[in-house]
Backbone as numpy.savetxt, mean C-alpha at the origin, in Angstrom:
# Nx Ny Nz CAx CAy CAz Cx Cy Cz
-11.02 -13.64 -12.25 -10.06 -13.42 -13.29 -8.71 -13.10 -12.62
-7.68 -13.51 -13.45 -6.29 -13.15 -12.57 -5.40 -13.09 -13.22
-4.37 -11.60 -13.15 -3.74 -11.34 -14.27 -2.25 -11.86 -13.72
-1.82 -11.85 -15.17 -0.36 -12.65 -14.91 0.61 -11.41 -15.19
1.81 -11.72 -14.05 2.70 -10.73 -14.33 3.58 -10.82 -15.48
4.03 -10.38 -15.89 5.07 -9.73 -17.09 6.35 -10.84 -16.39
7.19 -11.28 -17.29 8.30 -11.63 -16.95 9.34 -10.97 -17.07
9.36 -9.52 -17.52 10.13 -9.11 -16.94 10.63 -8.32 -15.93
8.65 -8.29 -15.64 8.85 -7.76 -13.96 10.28 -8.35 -13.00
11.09 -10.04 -13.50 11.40 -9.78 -12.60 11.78 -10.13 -10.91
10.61 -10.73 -10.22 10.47 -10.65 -9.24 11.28 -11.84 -8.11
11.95 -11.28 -7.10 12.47 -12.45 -6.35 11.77 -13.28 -6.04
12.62 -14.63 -5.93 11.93 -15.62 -5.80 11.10 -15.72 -3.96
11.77 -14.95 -3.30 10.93 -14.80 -2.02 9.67 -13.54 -2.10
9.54 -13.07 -3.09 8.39 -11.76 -3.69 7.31 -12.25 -3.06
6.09 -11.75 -2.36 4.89 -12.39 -2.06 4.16 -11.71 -2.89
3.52 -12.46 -3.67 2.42 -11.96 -4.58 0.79 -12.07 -4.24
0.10 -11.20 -3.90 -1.38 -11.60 -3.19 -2.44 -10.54 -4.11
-2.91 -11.90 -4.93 -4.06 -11.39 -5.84 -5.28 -11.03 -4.95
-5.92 -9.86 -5.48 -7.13 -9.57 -4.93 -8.14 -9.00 -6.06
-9.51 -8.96 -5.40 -10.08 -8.53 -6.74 -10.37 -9.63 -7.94
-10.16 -10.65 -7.68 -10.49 -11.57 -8.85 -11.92 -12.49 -9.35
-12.78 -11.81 -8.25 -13.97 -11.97 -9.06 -14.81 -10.23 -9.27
-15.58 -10.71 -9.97 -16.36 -9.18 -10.06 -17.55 -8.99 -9.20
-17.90 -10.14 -8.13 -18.77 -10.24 -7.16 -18.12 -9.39 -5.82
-16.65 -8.99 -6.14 -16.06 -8.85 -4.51 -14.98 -7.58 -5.03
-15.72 -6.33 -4.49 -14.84 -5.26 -4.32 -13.35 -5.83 -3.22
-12.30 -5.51 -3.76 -11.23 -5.72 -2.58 -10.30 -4.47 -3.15
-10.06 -3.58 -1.96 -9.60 -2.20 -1.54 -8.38 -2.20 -1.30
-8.30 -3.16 -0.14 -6.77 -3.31 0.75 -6.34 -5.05 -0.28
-4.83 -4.70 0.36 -4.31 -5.78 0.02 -4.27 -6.62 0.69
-4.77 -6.39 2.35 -4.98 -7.16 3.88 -6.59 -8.01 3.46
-7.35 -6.84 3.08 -9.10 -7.33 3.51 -8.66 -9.04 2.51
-9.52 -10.36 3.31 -9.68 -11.43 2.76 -8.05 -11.91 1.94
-6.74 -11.74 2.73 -6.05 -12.40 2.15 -4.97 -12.77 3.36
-3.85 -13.53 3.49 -3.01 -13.88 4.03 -2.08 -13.47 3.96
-2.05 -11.99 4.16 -1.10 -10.84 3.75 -0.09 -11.35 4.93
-0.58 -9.81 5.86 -0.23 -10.30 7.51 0.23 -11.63 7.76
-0.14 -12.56 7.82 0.16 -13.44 8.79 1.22 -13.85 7.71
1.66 -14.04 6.63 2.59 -14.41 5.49 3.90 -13.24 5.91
3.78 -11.74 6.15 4.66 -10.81 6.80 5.12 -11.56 8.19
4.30 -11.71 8.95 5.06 -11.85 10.55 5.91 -12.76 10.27
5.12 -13.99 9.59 5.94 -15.43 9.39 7.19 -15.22 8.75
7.26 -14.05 8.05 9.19 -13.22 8.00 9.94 -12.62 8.43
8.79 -12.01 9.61 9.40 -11.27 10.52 9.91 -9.71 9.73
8.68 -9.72 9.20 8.53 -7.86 8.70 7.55 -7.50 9.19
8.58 -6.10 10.24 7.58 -5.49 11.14 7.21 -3.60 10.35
7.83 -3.73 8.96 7.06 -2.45 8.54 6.94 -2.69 7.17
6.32 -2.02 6.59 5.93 -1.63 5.06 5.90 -0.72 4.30
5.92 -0.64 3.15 6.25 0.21 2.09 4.96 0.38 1.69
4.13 1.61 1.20 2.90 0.90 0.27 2.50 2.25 -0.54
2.62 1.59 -1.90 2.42 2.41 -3.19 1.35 2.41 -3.29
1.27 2.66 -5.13 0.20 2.44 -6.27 -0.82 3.43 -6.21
-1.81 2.72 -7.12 -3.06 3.18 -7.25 -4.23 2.42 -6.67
-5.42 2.99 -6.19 -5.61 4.69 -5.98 -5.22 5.17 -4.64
-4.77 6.30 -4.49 -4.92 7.25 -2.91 -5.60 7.03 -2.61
-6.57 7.31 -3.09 -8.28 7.41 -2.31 -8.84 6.53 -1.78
-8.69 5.47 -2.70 -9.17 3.92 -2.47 -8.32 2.79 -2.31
-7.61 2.26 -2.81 -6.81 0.99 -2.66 -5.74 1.06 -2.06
-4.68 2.17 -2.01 -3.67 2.85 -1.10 -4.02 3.20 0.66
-5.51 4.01 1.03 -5.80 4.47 1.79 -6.27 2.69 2.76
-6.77 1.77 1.93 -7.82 1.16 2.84 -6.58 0.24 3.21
-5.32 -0.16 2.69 -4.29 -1.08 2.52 -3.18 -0.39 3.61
-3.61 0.95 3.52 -2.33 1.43 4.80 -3.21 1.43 6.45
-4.37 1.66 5.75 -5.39 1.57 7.05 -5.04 0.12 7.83
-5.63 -0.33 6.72 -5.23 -2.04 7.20 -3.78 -2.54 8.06
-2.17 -2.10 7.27 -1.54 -2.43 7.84 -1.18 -1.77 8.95
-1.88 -0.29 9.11 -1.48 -0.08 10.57 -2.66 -0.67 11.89
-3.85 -0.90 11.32 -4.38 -1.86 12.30 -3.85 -3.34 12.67
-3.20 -3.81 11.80 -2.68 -4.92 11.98 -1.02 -4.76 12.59
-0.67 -3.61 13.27 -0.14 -3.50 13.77 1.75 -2.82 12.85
1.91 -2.95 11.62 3.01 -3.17 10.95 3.07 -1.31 10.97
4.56 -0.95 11.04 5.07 0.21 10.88 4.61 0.63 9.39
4.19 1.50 8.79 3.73 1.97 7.49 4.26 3.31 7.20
4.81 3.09 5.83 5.40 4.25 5.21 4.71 4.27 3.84
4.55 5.79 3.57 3.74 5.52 1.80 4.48 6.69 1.72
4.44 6.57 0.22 5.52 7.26 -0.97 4.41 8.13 -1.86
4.36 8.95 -1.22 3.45 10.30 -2.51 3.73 10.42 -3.94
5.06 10.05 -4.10 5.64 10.31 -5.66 5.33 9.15 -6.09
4.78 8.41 -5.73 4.78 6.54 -6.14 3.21 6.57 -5.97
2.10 7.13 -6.22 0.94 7.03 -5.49 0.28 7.87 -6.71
-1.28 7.60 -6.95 -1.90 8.58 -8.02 -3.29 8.53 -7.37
-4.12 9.16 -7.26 -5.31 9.23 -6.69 -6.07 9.39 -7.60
-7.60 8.63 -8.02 -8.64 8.82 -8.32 -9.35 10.04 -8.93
-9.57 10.75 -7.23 -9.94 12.00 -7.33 -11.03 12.87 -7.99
-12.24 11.92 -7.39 -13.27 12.10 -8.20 -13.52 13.36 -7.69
-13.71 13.57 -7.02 -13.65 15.03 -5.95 -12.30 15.72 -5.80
-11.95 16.53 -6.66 -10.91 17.21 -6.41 -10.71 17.58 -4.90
-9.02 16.98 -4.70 -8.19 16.99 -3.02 -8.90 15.50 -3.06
-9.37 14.58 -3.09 -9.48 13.53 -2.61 -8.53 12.79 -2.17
-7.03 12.62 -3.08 -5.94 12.04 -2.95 -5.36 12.69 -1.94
-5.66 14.19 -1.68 -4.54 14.77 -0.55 -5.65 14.57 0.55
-6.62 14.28 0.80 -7.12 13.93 2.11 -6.58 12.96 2.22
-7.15 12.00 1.46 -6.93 10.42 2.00 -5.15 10.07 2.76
-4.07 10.95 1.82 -2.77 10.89 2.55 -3.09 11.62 3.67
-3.61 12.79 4.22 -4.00 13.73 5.46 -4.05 12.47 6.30
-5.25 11.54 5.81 -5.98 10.42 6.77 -5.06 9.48 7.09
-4.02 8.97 6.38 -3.29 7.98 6.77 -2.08 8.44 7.42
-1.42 9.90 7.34 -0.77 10.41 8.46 -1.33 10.72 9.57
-2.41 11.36 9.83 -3.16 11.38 10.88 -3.46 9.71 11.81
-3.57 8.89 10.55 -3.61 7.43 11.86 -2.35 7.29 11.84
-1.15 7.60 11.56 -0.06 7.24 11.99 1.00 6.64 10.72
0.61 6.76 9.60 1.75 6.52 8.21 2.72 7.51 8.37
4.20 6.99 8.03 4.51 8.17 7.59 5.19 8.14 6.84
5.09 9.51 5.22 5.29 9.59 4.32 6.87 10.18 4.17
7.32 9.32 2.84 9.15 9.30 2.65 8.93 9.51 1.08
9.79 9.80 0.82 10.20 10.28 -0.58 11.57 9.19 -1.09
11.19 9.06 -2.12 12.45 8.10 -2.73 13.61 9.18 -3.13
14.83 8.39 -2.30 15.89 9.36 -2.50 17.24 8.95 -3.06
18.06 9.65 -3.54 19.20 9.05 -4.58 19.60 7.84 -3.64
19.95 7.66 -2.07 19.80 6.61 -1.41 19.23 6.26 -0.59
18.02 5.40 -1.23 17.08 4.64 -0.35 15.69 5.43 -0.37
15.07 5.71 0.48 14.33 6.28 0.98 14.30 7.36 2.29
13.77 8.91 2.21 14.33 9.28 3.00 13.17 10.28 3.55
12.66 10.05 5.26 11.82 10.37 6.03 11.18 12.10 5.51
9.96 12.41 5.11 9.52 13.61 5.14 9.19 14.08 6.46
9.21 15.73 6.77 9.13 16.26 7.83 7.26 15.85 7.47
6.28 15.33 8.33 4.80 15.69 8.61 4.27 16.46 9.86
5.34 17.75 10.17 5.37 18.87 10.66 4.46 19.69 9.64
């Protein structure tokens, strides 16, 4: 199944859009696992990333995992992020886990985006 975006999302015409999840036979977590994420980034020559949404726990955590194994600079946005949290703190581990491999978390700021201390 595959949902269609809103038109007034919007989106530039260079936007990469990478459906995942579109059968119900195939959990997909990251936005990397089984797609042509990566290699569609280098081929632009983007060497870091932004990465939102939902969940912390799950689809955020396995997607930042991913792009820092695949080598890309990774930044995630806490205020832009909602966790699951079937286990209360789940969402604040899973960010623990992706600063600990090396994300690091920025806050959206009146300009741009702007580096949190993970001191």
């Amino acid at each position: 199944m595959r949902i269609r975006l809103q038109r007034e999302l919007a989106l530039p015409d260079e936007a990469i859009v990478i459906s995942k999840a579109d059968t119900a036979a195939v959990d997909a977590y990251s936005a990397f696992g089984g797609t042509d994420l990566a290699a569609q980034l280098r081929a632009r020559g983007v060497e870091r990333v932004t990465v939102v949404g939902l969940a912390t726990d799950y689809c955020v955590l396995n997607t930042v995992t991913d792009a820092l194994e695949e080598g890309f600079d990774t930044l995630v946005v806490p205020e832009a992020m909602r966790a699951v949290d079937v286990n209360p703190g789940d969402g604040r581990r899973a960010l623990d886990r992706m600063v600990a491999r090396g994300a690091v978390p920025v806050r959206l700021g009146e300009i741009g985006m702007v580096a949190l201390s993970v001191a």
